[in-house]
DOVEX-683905 format. One line per 3 residues: their letters; for each residue x, y, z of N, C-alpha, C, CB. Coordinates in steps of 0.02 Angstrom, whole numbers. Glycine has a CB too. Layout:
N
a	X,Y,Z,X,Y,Z,X,Y,Z,X,Y,Z  ...
***
This chain:
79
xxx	757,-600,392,793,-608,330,745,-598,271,826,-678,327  755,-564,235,731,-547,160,730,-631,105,803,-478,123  678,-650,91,661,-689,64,633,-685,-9,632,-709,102
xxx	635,-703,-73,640,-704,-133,544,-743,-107,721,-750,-177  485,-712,-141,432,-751,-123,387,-721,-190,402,-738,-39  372,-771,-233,324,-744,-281,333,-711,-334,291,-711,-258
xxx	409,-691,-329,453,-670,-380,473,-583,-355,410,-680,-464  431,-584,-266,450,-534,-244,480,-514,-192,419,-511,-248  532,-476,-169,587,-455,-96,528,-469,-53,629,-358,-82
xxx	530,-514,16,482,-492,66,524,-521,124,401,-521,58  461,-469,188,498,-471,242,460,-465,290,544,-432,244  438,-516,351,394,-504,397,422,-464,469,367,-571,409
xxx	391,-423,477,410,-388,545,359,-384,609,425,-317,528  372,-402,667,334,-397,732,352,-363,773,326,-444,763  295,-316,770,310,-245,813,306,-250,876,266,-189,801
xxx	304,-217,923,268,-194,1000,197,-192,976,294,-108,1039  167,-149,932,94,-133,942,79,-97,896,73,-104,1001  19,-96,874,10,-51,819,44,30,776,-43,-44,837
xxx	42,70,854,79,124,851,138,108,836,78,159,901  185,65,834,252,71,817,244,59,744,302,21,855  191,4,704,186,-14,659,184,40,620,147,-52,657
xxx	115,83,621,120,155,596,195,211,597,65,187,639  220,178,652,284,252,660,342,217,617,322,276,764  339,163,597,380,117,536,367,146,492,368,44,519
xxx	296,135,468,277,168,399,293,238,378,210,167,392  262,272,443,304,355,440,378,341,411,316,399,530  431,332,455,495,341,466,506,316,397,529,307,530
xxx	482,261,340,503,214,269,483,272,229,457,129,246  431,304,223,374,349,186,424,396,146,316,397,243  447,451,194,511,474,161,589,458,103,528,483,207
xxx	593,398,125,635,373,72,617,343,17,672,337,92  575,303,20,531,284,-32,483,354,-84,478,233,13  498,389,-61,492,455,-93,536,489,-138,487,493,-52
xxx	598,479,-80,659,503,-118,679,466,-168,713,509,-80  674,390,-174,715,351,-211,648,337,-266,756,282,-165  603,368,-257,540,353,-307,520,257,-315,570,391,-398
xxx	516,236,-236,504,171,-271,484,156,-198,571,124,-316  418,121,-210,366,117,-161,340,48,-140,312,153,-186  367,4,-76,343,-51,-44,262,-63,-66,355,-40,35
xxx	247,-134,-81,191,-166,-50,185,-177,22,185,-224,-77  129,-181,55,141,-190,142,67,-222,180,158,-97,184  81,-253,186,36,-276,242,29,-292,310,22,-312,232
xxx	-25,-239,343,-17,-239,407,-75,-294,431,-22,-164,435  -62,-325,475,-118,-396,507,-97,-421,570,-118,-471,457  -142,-430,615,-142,-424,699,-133,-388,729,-115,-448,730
xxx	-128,-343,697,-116,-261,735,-26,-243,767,-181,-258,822  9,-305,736,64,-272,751,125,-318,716,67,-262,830  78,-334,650,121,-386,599,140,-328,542,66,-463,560
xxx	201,-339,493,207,-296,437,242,-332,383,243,-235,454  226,-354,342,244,-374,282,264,-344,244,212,-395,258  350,-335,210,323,-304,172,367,-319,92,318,-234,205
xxx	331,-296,44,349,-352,-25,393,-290,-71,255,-391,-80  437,-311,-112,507,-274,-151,485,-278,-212,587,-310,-145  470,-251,-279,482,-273,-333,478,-231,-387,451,-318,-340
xxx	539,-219,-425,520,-166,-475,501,-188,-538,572,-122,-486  432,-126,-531,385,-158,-591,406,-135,-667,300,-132,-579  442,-94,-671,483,-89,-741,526,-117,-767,507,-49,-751
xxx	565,-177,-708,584,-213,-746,550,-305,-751,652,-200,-731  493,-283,-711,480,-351,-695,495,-407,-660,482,-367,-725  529,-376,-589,586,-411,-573,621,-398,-511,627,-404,-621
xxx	652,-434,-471,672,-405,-405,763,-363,-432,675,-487,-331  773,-311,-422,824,-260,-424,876,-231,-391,805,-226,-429  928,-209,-380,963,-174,-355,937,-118,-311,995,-161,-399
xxx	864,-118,-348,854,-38,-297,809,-55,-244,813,38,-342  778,-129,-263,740,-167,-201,775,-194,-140,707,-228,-227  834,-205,-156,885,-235,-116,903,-171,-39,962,-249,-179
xxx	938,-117,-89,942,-54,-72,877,-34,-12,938,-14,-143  822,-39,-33,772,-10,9,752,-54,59,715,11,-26  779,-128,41,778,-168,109,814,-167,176,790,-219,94
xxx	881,-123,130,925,-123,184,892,-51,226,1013,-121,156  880,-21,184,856,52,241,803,24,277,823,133,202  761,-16,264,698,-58,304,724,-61,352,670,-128,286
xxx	797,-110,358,791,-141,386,844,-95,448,797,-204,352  846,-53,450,915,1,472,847,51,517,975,58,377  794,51,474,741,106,531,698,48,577,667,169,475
xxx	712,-2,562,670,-40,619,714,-53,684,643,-116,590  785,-30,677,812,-47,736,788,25,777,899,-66,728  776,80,741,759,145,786,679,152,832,761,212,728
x	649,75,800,588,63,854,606,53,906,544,13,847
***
């Protein structure tokens, strides 16, 4: 579940293993391209992913953070 933390969208994910972690990042990379709006992320234990929402123009968590959570959360079922 997407949690309000710091004044920012976040969301912890536990992979299989590193390689899947990376093939997450691939598979997000593209849309976050398209929609011009780019995750914070942290990877830790080699198969942890954090990752944080917040648009910095308005200062603020957004409609378009929401949006990119849900695609998050739509390519992690294709691990």
């Amino acid at each position: 579940m997407w949690e309000i933390t710091n004044t920012k969208l976040e969301k912890k994910f536990e992979l299989n293993n590193f390689e899947h972690v990376v093939e997450f990042i691939n598979l997000i990379t593209p849309i976050c391209k398209k929609m011009n709006h780019h995750p914070d992320f942290k990877v830790y234990n080699y198969k942890h992913i954090t990752f944080q929402l917040f648009t910095h123009d308005l200062n603020s968590v957004s409609e378009k953070d929401y949006e990119l959570a849900n695609q998050i959360d739509e390519l992690r079922h294709q691990l």
